[in-house]
N, C-alpha and C positions, 0 to 999 in steps of 0.2 A: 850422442851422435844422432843428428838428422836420418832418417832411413826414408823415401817419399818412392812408394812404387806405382801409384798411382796418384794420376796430380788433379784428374777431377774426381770429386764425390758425392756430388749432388746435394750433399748438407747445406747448401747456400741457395739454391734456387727458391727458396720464399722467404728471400731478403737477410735473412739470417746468418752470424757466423760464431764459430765457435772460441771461445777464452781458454786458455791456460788451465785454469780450474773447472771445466769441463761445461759450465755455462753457455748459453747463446745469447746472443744479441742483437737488435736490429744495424743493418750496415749503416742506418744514416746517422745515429747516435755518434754522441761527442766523444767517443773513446776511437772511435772508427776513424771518425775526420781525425784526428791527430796520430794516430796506425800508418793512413795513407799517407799523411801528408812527408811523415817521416819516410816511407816508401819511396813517393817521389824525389826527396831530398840524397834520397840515397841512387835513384838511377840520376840525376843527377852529375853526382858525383863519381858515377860512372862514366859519361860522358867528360867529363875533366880528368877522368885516370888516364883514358885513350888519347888526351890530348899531353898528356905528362909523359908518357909511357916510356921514353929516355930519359925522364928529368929524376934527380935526387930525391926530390920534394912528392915523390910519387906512393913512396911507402907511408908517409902522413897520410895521406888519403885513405889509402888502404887501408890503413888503422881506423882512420874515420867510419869507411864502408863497416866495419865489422862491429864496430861500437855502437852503429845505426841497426844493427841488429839486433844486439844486447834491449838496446832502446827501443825496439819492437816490441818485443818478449818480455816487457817492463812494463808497455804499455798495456799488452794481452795479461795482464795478470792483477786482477782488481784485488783489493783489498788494502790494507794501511797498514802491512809488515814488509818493510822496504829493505832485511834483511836478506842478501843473494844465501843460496845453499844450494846442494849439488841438484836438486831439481826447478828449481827457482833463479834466472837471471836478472838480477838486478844492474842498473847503471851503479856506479859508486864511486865516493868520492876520487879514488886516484886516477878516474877517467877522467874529471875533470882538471884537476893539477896538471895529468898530460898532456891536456890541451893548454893549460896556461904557458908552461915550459914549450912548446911545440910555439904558440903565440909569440914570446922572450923571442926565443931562438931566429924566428924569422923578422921580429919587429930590429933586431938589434943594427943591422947595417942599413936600414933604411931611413930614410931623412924623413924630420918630421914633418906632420903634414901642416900648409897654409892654406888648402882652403878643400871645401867637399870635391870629391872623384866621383864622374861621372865613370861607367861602368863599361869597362872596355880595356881599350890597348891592343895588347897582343889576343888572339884567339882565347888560350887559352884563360888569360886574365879573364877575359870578359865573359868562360864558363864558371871560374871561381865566384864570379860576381851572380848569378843565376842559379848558385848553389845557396850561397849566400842569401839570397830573396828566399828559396825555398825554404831554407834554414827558420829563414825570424815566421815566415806562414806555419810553418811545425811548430815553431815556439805558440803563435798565436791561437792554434789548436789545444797546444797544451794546456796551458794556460787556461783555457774554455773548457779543458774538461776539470782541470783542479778546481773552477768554480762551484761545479757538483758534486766531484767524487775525491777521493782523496790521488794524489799522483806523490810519483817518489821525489822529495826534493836536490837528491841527487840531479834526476832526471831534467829536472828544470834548470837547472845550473849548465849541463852538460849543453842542453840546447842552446843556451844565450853562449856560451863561450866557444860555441861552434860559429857561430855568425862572425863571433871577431876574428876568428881563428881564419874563416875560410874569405874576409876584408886582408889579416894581416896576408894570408897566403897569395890574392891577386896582385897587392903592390908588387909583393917579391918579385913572382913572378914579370910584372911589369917591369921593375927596376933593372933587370937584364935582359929587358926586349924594348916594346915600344915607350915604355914611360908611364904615367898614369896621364888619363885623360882628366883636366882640371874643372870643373865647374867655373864658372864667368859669370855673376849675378848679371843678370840685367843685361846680356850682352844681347838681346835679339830684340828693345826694346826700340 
């Protein structure tokens, strides 16, 4: 259990922050950029809960938000033993399978696609679609810090199967509001 009774502690004012394993590191460092970016991805997706906030499809999300957490606390913890235990939060694979099923589920009544979506439609479509940018810029962090350090392959999986997840989840939602907006090659030529 989180306990936070004070939320500043001055540990951070000479650029520094603290790991999981009791370590510091500098903020601009490539474990940081992919920390934040999952951050942003996740307020985000906060901004599309409040636009869900009567819809079905709003407890996916929520599962999302909390996963994005796990996937924080994944990230804050260096080393190449990607096994979770009761002190240690790992991503793992059945987070990702749930996103695949969660993917199925919502991909199933929807017609297949003829041509790329432009990013929009309904409001809310067009926060799914903004989550979704965010989404593959967290992957592209990741990914940037696996070049140096080891990251959990869980992890990496999770991220990419979020971007589709939160694509499949904007048509849906399109599909009972405004439509998807279609891409037109060449139409302003």
């Amino acid at each position: 259990m989180v306990r936070l009774t004070k939320i500043y502690t001055r540990t951070g004012d000479d650029g520094t922050t603290g790991l999981v394993d009791g370590s510091r590191c500098n903020k601009a460092e490539p474990r940081f950029e992919a920390i934040g970016a999952v951050d942003e991805l996740n307020s985000a997706l906060g901004l599309l809960a409040v636009a869900l906030a009567a819809d079905a499809r709003l407890a996916g999300v929520i599962r999302v938000q909390n996963d994005l957490f796990d996937l924080g606390a994944d990230l804050a913890t260096p080393g190449d033993d990607f096994v979770p235990s009761e002190m240690v939060l790992r991503i793992v694979p059945s987070q990702v399978t749930a996103l695949e099923h969660a993917i199925d589920a919502l991909n199933e009544d929807l017609e297949p696609l003829r041509s790329f979506i432009l990013p929009g439609g309904s409001e809310s479509a067009a926060r799914a679609h903004v989550a979704r940018a965010a989404a593959r810029l967290a992957e592209r962090r990741m990914v940037a810090l696996a070049g140096s350090e080891p990251v959990n392959p869980a992890a990496l999986h999770y991220i990419n199967r979020l971007s589709d997840y939160l694509f499949v989840l904007a048509r849906a939602i399109n599909a009972g509001a405004a439509g998807d907006v279609l891409w037109q090659p060449g139409a302003n030529r």
